[in-house]
C-alpha positions in Angstrom: 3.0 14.8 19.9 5.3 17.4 18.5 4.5 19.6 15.6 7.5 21.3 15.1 9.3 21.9 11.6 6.0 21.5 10.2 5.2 23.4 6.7 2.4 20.8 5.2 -0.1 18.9 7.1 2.1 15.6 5.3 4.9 17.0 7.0 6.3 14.6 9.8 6.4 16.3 13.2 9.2 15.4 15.2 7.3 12.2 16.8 6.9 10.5 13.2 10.0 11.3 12.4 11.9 9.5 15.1 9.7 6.1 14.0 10.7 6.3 11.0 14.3 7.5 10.9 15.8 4.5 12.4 15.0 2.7 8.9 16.8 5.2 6.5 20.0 4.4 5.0 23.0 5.9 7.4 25.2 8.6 6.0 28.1 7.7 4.1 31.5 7.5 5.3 32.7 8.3 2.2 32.6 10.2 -1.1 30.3 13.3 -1.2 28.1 13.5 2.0 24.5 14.2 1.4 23.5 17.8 1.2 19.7 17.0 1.6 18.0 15.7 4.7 16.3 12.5 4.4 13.5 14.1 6.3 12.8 16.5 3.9 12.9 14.0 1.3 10.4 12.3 3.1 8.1 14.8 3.6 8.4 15.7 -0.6 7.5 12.5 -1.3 4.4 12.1 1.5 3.0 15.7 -0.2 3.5 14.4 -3.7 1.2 11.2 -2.9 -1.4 13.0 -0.9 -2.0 16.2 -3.1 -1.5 14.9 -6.7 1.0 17.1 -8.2 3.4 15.9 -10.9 6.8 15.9 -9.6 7.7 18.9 -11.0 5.4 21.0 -9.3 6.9 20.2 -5.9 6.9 23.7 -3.8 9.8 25.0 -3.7 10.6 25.1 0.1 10.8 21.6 -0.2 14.1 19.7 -2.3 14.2 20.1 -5.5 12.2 17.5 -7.5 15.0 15.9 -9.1 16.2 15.0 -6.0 13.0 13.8 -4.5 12.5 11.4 -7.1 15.9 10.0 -7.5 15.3 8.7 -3.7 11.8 7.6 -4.8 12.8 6.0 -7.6 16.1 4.4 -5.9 13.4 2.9 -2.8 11.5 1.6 -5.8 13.8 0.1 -7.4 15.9 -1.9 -4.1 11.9 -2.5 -2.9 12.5 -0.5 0.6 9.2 0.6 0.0 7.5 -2.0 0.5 10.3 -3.1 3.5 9.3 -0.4 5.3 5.8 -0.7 5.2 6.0 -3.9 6.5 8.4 -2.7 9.4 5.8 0.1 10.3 2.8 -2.1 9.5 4.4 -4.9 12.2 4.9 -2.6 14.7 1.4 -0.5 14.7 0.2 -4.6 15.0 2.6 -4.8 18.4 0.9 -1.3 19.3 -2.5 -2.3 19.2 -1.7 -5.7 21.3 -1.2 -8.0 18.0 1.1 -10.6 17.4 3.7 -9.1 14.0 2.6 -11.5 11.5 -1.2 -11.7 10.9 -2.9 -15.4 11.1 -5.9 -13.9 8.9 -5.5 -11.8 6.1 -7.9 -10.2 3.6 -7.4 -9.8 -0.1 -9.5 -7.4 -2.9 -9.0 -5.8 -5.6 -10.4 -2.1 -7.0 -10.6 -0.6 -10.1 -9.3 2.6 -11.1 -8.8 4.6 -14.5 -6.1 5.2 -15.9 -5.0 9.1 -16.8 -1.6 7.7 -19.2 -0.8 4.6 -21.2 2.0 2.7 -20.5 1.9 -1.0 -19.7 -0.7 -3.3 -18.4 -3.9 -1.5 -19.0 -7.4 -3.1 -19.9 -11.3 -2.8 -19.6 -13.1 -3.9 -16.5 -16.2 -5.1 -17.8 -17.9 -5.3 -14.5 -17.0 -1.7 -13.2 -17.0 -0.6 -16.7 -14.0 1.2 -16.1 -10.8 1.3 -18.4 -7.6 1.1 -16.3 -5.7 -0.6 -13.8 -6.7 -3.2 -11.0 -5.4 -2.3 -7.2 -4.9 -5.6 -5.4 -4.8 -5.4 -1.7 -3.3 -8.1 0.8 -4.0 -6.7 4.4 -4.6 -7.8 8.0 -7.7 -7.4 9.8 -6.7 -3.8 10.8 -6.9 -2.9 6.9 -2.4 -2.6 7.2 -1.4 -3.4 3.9 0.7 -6.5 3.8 1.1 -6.9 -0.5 0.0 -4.9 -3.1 0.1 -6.0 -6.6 -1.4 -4.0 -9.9 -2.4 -5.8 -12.8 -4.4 -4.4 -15.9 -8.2 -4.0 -14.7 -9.1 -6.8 -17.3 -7.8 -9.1 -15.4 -10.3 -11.5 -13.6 -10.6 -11.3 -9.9 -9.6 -14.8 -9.8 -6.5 -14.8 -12.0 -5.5 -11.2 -10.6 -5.5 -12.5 -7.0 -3.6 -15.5 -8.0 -0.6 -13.6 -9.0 -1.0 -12.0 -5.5 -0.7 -14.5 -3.6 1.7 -15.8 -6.0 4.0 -12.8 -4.6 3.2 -13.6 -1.3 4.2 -17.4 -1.1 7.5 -15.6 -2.5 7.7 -13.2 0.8 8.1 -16.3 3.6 8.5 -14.4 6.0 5.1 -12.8 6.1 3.0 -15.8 6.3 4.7 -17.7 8.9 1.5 -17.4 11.0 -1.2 -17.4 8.3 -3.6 -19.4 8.6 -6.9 -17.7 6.8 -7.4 -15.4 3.9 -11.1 -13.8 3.7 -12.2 -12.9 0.5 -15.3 -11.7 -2.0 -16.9 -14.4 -4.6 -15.0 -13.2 -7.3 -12.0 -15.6 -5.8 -14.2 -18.6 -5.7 -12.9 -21.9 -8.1 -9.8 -23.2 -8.2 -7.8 -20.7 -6.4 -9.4 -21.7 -3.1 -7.6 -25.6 -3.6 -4.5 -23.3 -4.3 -4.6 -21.2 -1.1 -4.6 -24.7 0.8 -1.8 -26.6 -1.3 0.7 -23.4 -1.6 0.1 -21.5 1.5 -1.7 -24.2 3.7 -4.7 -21.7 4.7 -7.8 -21.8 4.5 -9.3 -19.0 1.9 -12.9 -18.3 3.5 -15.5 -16.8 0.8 -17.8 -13.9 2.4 -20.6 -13.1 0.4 -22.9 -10.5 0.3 -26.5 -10.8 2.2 -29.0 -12.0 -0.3 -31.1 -8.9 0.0 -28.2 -6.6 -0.1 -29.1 -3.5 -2.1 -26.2 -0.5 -2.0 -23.7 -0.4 0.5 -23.5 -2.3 3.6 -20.8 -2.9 5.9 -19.9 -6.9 5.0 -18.3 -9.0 8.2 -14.4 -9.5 7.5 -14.2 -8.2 4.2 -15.2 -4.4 5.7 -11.5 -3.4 6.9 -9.8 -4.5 3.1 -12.9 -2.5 1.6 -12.1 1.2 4.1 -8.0 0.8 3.2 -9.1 1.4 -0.8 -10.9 4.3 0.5 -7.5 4.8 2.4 -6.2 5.1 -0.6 -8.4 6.9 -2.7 -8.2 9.9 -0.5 -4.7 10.3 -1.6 -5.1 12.2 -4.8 -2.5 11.1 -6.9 -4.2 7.8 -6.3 -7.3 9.1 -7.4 -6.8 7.5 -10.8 -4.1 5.6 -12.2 -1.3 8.2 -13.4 1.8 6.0 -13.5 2.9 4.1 -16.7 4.7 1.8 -14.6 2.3 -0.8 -12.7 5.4 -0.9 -9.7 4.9 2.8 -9.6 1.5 2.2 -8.4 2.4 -0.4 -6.0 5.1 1.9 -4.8 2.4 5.1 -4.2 0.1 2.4 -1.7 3.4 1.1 0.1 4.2 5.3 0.9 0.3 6.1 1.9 0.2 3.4 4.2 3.5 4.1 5.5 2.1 7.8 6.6 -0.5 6.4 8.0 1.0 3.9 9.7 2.8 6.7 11.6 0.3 8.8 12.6 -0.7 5.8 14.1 2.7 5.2 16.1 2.9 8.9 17.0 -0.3 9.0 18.7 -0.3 8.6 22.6 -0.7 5.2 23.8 
């Protein structure tokens, strides 16, 4: 693994840089050609998630912050966030000897408070927090495969239903699926749903009866390490973003880094 043309530790080296590259958009042929590399816009955007900083404290050895938005905003807007995570998520799964498409999937949600207003924010009585709700579609190797944020209100049942809503919308990621493992909070009607609009089976893991703090919980353990996943990013630390896609955006990004660390290491 190289490290060259590295400032920041988010900085790609020149080995997750090549397995990603591939997936940018090409240069134009015409007009004004680009003056800024993507990989530098890249690498803005990576430090921007992983330190916290508003945008317009950006160092200045990387592009200027106008710039490094515009492309954020411009991915966020044609969804080639979320395209490339599910590129880079597909092939860390061919990496690690998995078949693209997962068969069994994992969904949760997780609270987080909210720092701004802006749309779609409520009370979780539960976690008594007042916020957003992080809902998390991944695989059994914790790879996000759909992230949806609804206000944290929103019932673990009803939220998780408008998630899987999105992902009977996205065909081509459940070609293969066949189970969803989740927490009791998705037990009811959505479990009749899961069979009739997805045709899987949604298996509800509870915890042990004598369960007192944490414990590691079978299936449900590799959803419940990728929100510490992204917790660790700071800007994810609590719910800045007065957009909910924003948010959604910001977990695509993480799990993309991550995703290539994973690809850059030695087999």
């Amino acid at each position: 693994m190289t490290k060259s043309n590295q400032v920041y530790p988010t900085d790609l080296n020149d080995t997750e840089w090549a397995q990603i590259a591939p997936y940018l958009p090409k240069p134009k042929t015409t007009g004004r050609p680009r003056e800024i590399a993507w990989r530098d816009i890249m690498n803005g955007i990576f430090y921007m998630v992983k330190n916290g900083c508003v945008w317009r404290a950006l160092p200045h050895d990387l592009p200027a912050w106008q710039t490094v938005y515009y492309y954020f905003r411009l991915f966020q807007k044609d969804l080639s966030w979320e395209k490339l995570n599910t590129i880079i998520r597909e092939r860390v799964r061919v990496k690690a000897g998995r078949e693209p498409q997962a068969s069994a999937m994992i969904i949760d949600s997780q609270s987080a408070k909210s720092a701004e207003g802006g749309e779609e924010i409520g009370f979780d009585g539960g976690k008594r927090v007042k916020g957003r709700k992080r809902n998390l579609i991944t695989d059994t190797l914790g790879l996000v495969v759909l992230a949806k944020v609804t206000a944290a209100n929103v019932q673990d049942v009803h939220a998780g239903k408008q998630t899987l809503m999105a992902l009977k919308d996205r065909t081509e990621l459940i070609t293969r699926l066949k189970k969803i493992f989740a927490d009791g909070g998705y037990r009811g009607e959505l479990l009749d749903w899961v069979m009739s609009e997805l045709h899987a089976e949604m298996e509800i893991v509870l915890k042990l009866g004598d369960q007192k703090g944490f414990q590691v919980v079978p299936k449900r353990w590799a959803v419940e390490r990728t929100n510490a996943w992204v917790s660790r990013n700071r800007r994810m630390a609590r719910d800045y973003e007065r957009l909910t896609e924003t948010s959604e955006s910001f977990i695509y990004i993480l799990m993309i880094r991550l995703g290539l660390r994973r690809l850059a290491r030695p087999q």
